[in-house]
N, C-alpha and C positions, 0 to 999 in steps of 0.2 A: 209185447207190451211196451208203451213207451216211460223211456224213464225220465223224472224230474230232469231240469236241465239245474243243475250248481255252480255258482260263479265262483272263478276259479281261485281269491282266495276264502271262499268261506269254509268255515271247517265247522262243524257238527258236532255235537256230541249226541249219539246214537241212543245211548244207554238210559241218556237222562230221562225222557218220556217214554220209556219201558222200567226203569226202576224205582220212578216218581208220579206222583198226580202234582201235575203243574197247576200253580195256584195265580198267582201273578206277575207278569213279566216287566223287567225293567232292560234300558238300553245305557249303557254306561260307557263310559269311555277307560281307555288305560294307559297309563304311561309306561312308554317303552323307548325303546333305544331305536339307532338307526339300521342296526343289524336284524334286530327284531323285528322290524317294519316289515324290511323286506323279507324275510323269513316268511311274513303270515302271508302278504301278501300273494305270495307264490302256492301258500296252503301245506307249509311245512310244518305243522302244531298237531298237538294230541291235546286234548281236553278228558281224556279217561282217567275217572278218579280224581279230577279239580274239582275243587269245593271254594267256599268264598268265608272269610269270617271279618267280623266287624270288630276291630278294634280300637280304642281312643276315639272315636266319633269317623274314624276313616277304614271304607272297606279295600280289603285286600282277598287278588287273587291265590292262590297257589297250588302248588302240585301242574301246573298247565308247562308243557311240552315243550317247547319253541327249539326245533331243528335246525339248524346251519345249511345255508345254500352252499353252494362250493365256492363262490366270491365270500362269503363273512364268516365261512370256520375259525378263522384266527380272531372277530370279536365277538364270537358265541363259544366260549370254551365249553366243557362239556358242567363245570360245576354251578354256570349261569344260566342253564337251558331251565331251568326248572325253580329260581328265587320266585318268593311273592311279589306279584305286581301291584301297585295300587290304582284301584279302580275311580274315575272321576263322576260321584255322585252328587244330585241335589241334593239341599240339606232335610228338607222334608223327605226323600226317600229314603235316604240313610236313616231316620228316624222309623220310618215305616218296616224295611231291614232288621232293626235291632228289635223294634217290639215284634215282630215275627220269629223270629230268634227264639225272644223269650215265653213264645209259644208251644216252640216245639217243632217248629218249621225248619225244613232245611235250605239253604241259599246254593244253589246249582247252575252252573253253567250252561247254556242252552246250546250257541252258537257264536261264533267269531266273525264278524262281515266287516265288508269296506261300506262309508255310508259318505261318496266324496274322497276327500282326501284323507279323511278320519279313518279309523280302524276302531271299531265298536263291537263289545261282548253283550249279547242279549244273557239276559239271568234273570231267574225266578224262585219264588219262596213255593216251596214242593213238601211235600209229605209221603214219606216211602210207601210204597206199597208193600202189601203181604205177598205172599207168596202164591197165593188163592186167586186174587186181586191179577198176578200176572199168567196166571191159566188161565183168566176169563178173558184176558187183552187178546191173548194166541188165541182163543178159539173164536172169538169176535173178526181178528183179522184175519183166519182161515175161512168161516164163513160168507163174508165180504168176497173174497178173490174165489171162493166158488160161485158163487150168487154172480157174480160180473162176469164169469168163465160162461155159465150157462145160458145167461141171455145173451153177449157175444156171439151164444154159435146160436140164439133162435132167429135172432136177425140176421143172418145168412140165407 
């Protein structure tokens, strides 16, 4: 089977659309350092267990990863990998963000891409799923990759 092809710095977060029903997506920008740059660049980040929250009218990342290459160990210490970043929103989505918030919604980290010279976090306002909710995902997607197994081999 073939697999997706992933540009090599994007980083994913896996968990997010199996522990969330993603509601709506936004593309935001973050401010980071030149250490950090290259770090993503190269696809040295964890996004498990980043979450986003809105404070003062500005959203902030945190909990997100950022690894040290073996050139920026010395300006990524180990107590920097992991400060909140601040994300660069319009102001009408950050409006949109908070009154989602005040929903009940959760703000989750999708993906990390390069878009150009920019390095952009896709995120979305999600609502957890149950536990019921993620037995139906698994038998959904086991059924799919039988269903695609068996005609596979009728067209032989």
């Amino acid at each position: 089977m073939k697999k997706k092809q992933v540009q090599k710095g994007t980083i994913v977060n896996k968990r997010a659309r199996f522990d969330y029903d993603v509601k709506t997506e936004y593309s935001a920008g973050v401010v980071l350092t030149g250490a950090e740059v290259k770090s993503l660049r190269m696809g040295h980040a964890n996004l498990r267990g980043a979450f986003i929250t809105v404070k003062n009218g500005e959203a902030w990342l945190n909990n997100m990863q950022v690894t040290p290459t073996n050139s920026t160990k010395l300006q990524l210490p180990e107590e920097k990998q992991t400060i909140p970043r601040k994300l660069l929103l319009k102001q009408k989505e950050l409006g949109q963000l908070a009154q989602a918030k005040e929903q009940g919604l959760t703000i989750v980290p999708i993906k990390v891409f390069t878009n150009g010279r920019f390095i952009k976090i896709l995120i979305s306002t999600a609502k957890g799923k149950k536990l019921y909710d993620k037995r139906e995902t698994l038998k959904q997607k086991d059924f799919k990759r039988d269903s695609n197994r068996i005609f596979k081999y009728k067209n032989l």
